[in-house]
PDB file of the backbone (N, CA, C, O) and the ligand in Angstrom, with CONECT records:
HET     ZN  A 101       1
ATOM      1  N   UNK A   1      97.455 160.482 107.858  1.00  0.00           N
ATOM      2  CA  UNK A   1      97.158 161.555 108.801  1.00  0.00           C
ATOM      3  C   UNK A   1      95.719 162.016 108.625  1.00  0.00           C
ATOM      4  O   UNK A   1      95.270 162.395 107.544  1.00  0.00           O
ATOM      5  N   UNK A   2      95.043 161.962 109.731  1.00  0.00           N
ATOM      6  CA  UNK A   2      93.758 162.469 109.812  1.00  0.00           C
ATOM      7  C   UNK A   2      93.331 164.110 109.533  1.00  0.00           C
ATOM      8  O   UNK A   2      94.081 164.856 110.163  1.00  0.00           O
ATOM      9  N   UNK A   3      92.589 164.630 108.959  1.00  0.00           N
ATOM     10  CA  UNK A   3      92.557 165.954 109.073  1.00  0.00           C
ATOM     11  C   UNK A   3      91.156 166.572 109.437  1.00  0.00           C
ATOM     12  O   UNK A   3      90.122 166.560 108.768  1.00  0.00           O
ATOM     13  N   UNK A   4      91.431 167.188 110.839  1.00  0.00           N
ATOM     14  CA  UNK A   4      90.612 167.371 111.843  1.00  0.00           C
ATOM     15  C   UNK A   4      90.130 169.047 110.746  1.00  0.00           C
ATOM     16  O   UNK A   4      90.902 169.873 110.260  1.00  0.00           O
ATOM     17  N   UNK A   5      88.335 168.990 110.685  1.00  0.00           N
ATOM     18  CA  UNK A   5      88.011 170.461 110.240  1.00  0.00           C
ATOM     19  C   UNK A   5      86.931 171.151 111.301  1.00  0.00           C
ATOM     20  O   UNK A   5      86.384 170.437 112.142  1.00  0.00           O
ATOM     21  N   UNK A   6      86.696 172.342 111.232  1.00  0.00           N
ATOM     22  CA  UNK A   6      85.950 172.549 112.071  1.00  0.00           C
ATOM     23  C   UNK A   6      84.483 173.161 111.328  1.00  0.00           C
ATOM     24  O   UNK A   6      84.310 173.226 110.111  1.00  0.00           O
ATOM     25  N   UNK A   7      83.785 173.459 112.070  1.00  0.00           N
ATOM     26  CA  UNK A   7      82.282 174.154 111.490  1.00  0.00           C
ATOM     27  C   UNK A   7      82.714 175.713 111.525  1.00  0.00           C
ATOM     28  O   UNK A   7      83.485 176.308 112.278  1.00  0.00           O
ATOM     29  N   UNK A   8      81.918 176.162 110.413  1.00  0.00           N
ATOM     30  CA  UNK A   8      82.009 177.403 110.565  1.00  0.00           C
ATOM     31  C   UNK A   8      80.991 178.326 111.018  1.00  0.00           C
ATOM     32  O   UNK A   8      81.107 179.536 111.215  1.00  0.00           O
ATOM     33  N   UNK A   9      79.913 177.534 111.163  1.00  0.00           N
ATOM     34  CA  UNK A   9      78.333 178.237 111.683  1.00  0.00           C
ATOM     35  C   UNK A   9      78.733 177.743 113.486  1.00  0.00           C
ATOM     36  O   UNK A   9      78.461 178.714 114.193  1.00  0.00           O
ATOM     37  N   UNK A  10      79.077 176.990 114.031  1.00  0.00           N
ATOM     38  CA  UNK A  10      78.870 176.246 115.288  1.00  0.00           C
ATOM     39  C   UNK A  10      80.496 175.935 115.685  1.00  0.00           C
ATOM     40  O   UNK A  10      80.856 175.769 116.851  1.00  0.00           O
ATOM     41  N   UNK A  11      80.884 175.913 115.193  1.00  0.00           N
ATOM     42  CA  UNK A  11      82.581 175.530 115.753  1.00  0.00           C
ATOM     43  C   UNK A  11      83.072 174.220 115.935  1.00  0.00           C
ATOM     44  O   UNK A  11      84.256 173.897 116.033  1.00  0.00           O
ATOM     45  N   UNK A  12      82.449 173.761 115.960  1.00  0.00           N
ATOM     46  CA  UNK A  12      82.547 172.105 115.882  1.00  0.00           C
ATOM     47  C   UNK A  12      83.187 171.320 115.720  1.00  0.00           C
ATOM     48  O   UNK A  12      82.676 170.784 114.736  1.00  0.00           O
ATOM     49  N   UNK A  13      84.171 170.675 116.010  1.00  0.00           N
ATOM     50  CA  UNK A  13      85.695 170.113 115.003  1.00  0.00           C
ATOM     51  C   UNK A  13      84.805 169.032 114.937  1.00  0.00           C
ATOM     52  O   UNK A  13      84.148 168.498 115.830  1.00  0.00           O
ATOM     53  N   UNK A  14      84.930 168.674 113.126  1.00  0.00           N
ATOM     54  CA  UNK A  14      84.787 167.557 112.912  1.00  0.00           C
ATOM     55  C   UNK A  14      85.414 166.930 112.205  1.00  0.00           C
ATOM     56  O   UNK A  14      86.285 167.598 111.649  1.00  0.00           O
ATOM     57  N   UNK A  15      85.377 165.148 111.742  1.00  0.00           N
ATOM     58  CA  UNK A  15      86.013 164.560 110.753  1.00  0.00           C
ATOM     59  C   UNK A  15      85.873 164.795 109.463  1.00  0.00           C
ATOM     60  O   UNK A  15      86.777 164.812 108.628  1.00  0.00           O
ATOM     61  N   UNK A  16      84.611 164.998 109.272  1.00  0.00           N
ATOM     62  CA  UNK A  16      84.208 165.069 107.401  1.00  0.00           C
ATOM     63  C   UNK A  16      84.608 166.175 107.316  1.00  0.00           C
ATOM     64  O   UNK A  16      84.559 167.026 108.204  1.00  0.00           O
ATOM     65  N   UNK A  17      85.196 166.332 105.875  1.00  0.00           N
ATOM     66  CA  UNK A  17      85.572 167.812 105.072  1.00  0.00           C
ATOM     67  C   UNK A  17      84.235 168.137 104.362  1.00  0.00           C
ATOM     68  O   UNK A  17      84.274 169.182 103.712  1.00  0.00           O
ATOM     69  N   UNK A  18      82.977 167.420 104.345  1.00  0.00           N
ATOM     70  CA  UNK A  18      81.942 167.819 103.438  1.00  0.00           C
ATOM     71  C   UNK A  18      81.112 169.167 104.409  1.00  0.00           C
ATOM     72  O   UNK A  18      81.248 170.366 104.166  1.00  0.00           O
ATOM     73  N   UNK A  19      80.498 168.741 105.210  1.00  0.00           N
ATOM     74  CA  UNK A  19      79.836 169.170 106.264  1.00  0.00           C
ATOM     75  C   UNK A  19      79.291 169.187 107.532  1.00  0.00           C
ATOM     76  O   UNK A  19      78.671 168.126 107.600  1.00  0.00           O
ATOM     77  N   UNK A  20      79.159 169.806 108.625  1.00  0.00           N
ATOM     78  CA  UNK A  20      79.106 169.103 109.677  1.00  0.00           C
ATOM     79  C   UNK A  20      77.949 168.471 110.201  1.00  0.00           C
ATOM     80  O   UNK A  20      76.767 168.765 110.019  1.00  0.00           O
ATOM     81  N   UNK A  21      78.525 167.430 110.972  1.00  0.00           N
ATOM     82  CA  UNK A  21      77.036 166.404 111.538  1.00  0.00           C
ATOM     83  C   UNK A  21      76.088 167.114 112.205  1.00  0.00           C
ATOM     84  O   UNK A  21      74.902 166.993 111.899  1.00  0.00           O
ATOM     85  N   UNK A  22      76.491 167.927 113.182  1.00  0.00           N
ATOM     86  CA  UNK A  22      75.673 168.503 113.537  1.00  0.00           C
ATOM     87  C   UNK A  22      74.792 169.769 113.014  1.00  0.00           C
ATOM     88  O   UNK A  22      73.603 169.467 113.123  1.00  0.00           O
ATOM     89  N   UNK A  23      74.918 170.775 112.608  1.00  0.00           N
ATOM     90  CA  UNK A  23      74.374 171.546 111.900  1.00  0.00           C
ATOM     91  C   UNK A  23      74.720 171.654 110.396  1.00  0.00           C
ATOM     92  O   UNK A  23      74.725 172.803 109.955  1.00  0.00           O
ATOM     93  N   UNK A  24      75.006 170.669 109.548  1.00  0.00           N
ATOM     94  CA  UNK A  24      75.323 170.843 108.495  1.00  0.00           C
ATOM     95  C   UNK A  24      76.094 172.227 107.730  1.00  0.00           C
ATOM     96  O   UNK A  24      76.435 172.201 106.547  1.00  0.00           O
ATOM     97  N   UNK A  25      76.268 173.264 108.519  1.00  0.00           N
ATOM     98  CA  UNK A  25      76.987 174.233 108.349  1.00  0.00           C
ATOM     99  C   UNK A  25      78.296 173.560 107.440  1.00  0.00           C
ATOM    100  O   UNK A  25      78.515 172.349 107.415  1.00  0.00           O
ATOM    101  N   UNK A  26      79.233 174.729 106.596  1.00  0.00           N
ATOM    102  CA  UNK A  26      80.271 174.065 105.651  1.00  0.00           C
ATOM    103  C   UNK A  26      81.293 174.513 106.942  1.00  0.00           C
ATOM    104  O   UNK A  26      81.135 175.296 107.878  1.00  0.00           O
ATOM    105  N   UNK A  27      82.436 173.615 106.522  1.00  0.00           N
ATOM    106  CA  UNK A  27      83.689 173.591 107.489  1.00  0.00           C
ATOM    107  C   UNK A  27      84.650 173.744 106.790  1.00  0.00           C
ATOM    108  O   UNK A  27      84.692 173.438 105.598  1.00  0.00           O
ATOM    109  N   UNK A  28      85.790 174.366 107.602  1.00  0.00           N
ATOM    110  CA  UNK A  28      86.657 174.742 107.535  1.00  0.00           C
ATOM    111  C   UNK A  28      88.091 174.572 107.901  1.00  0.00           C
ATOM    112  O   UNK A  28      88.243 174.508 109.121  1.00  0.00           O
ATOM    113  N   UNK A  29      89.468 174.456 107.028  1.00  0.00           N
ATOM    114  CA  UNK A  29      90.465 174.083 108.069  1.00  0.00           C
ATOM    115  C   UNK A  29      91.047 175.206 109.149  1.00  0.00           C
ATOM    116  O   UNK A  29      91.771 176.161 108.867  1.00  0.00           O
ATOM    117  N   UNK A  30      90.569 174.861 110.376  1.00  0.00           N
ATOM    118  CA  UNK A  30      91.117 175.317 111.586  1.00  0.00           C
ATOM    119  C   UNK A  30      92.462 175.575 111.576  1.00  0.00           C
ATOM    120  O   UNK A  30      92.549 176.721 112.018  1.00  0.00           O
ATOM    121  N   UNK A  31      93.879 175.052 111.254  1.00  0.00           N
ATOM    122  CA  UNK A  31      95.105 175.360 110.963  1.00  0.00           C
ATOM    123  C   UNK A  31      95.650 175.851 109.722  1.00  0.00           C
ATOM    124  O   UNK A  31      96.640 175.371 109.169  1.00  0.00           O
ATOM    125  N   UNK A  32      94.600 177.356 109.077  1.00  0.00           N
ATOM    126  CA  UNK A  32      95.623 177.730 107.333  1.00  0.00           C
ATOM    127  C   UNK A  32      97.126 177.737 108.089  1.00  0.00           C
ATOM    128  O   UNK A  32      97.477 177.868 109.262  1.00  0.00           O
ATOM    129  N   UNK A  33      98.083 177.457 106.371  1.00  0.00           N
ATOM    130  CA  UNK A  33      99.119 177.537 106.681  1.00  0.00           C
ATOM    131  C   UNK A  33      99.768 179.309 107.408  1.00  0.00           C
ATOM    132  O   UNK A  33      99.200 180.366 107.134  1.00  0.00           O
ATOM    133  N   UNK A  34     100.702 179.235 108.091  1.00  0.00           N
ATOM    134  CA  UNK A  34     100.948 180.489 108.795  1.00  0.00           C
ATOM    135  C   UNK A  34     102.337 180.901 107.403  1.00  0.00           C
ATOM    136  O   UNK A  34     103.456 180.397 107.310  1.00  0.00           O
ATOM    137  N   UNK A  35     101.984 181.480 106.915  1.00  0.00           N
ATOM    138  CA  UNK A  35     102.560 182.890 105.896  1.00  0.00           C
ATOM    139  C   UNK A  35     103.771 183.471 106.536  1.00  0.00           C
ATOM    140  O   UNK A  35     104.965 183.349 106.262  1.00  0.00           O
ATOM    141  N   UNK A  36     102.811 184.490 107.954  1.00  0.00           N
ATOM    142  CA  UNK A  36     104.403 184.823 108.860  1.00  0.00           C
ATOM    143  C   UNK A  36     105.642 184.020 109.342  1.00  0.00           C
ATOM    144  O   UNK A  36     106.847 184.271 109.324  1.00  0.00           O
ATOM    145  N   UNK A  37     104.996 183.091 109.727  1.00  0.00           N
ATOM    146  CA  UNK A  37     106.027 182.348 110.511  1.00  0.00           C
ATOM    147  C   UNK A  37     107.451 181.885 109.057  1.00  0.00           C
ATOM    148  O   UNK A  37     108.670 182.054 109.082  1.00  0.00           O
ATOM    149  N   UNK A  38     106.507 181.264 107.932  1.00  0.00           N
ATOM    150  CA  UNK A  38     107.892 181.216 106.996  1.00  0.00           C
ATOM    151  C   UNK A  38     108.300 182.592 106.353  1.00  0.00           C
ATOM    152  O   UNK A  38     109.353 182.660 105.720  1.00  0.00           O
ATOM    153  N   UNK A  39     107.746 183.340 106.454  1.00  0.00           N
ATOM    154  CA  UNK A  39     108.165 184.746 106.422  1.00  0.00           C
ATOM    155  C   UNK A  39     109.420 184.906 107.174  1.00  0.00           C
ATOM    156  O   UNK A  39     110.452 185.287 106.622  1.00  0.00           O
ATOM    157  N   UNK A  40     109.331 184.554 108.724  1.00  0.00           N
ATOM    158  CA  UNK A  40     110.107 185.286 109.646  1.00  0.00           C
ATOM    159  C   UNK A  40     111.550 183.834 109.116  1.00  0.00           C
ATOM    160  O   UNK A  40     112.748 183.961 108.863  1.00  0.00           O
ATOM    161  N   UNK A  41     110.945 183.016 109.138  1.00  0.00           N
ATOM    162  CA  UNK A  41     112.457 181.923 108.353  1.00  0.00           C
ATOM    163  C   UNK A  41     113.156 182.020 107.728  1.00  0.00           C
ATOM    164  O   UNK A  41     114.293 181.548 107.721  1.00  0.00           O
ATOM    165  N   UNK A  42     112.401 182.960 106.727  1.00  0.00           N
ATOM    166  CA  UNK A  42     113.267 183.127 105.151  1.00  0.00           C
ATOM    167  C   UNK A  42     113.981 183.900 105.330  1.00  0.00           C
ATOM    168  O   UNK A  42     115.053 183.843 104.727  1.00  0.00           O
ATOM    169  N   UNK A  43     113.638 185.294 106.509  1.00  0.00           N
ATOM    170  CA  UNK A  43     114.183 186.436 106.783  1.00  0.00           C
ATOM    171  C   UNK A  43     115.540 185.967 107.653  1.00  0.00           C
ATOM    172  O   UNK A  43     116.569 186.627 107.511  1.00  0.00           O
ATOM    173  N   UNK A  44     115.522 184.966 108.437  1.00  0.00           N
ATOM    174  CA  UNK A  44     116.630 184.397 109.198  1.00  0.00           C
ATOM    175  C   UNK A  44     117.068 183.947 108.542  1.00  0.00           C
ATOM    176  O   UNK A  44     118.220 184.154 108.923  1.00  0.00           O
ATOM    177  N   UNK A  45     117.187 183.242 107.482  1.00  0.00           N
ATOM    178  CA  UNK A  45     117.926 182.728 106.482  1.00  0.00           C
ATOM    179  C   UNK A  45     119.087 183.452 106.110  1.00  0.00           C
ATOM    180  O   UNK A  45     120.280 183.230 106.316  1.00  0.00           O
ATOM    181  N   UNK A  46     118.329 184.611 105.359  1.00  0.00           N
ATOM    182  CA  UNK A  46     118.778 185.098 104.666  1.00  0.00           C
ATOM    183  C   UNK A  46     119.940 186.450 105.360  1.00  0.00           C
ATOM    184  O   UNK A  46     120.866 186.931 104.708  1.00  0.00           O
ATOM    185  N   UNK A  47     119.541 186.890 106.951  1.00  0.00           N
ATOM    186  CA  UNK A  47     120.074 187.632 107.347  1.00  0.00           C
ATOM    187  C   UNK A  47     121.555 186.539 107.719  1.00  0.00           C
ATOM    188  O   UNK A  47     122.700 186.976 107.607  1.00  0.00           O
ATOM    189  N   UNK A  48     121.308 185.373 108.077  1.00  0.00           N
ATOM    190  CA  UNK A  48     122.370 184.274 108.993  1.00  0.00           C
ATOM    191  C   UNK A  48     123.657 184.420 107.470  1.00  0.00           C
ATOM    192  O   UNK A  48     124.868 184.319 107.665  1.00  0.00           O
ATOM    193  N   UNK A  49     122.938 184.707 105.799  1.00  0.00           N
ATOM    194  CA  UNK A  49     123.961 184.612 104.938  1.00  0.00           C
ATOM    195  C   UNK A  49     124.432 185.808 104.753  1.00  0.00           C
ATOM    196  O   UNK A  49     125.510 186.078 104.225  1.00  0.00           O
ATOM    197  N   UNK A  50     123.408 186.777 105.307  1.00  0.00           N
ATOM    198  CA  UNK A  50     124.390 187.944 105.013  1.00  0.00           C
ATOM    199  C   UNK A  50     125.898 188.211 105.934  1.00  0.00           C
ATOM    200  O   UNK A  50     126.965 188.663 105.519  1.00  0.00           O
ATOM    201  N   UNK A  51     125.572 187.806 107.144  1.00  0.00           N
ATOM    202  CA  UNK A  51     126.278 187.972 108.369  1.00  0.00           C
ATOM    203  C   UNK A  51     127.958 186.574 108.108  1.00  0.00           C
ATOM    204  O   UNK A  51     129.045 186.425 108.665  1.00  0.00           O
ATOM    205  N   UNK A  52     127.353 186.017 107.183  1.00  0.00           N
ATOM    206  CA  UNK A  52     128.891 185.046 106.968  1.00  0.00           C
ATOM    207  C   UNK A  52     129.458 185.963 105.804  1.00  0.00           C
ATOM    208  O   UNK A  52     130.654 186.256 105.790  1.00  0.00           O
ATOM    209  N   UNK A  53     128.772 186.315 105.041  1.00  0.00           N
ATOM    210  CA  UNK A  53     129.557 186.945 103.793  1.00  0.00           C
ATOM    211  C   UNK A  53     130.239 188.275 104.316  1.00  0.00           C
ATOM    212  O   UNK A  53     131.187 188.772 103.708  1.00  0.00           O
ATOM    213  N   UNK A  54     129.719 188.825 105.462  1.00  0.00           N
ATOM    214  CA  UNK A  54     130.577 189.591 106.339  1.00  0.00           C
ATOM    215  C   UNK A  54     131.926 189.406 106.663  1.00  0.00           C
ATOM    216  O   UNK A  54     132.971 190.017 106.441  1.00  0.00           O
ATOM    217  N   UNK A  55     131.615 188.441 107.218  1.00  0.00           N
ATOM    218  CA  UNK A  55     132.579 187.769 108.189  1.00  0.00           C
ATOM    219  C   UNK A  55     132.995 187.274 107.094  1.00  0.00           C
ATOM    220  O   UNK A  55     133.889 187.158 107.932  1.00  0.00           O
ATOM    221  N   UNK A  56     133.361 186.759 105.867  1.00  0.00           N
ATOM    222  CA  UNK A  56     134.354 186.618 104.683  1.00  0.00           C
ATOM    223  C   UNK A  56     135.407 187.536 104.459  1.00  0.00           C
ATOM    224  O   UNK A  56     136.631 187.420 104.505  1.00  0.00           O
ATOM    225  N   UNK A  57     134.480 188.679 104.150  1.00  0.00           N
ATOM    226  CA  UNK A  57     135.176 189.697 103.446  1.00  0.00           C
ATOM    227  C   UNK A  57     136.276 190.681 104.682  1.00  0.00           C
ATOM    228  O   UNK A  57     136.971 191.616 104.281  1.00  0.00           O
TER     229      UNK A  57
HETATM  230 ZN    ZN A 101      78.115 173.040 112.799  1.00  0.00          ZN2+
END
């Protein structure tokens, strides 16, 4: 898998993780991992087990 970065002076998506071709500016990954989103998973998780142990008892 390729991993597309971008510039951080110019915006630039480029291939190299060193720096970019065009303005040598340092780059950056464009996609950090999203925090919330497995946030909001764990929270469904965990509500989907509360709601059977309900429905147990
Ligand atoms: Zn650049």
């Amino acid at each position: 898998m390729t991993k597309i970065w971008k510039c951080s002076l110019c915006g630039r998506y480029t291939l190299s993780s060193e720096r970019c071709p065009s303005c040598g500016g340092r780059v950056k990954n464009p996609h950090p991992p999203n925090i919330n989103l497995q946030d909001k998973y764990i929270n469904a998780i965990v509500r989907l087990r509360r709601d059977m142990r309900w429905k147990q008892a």
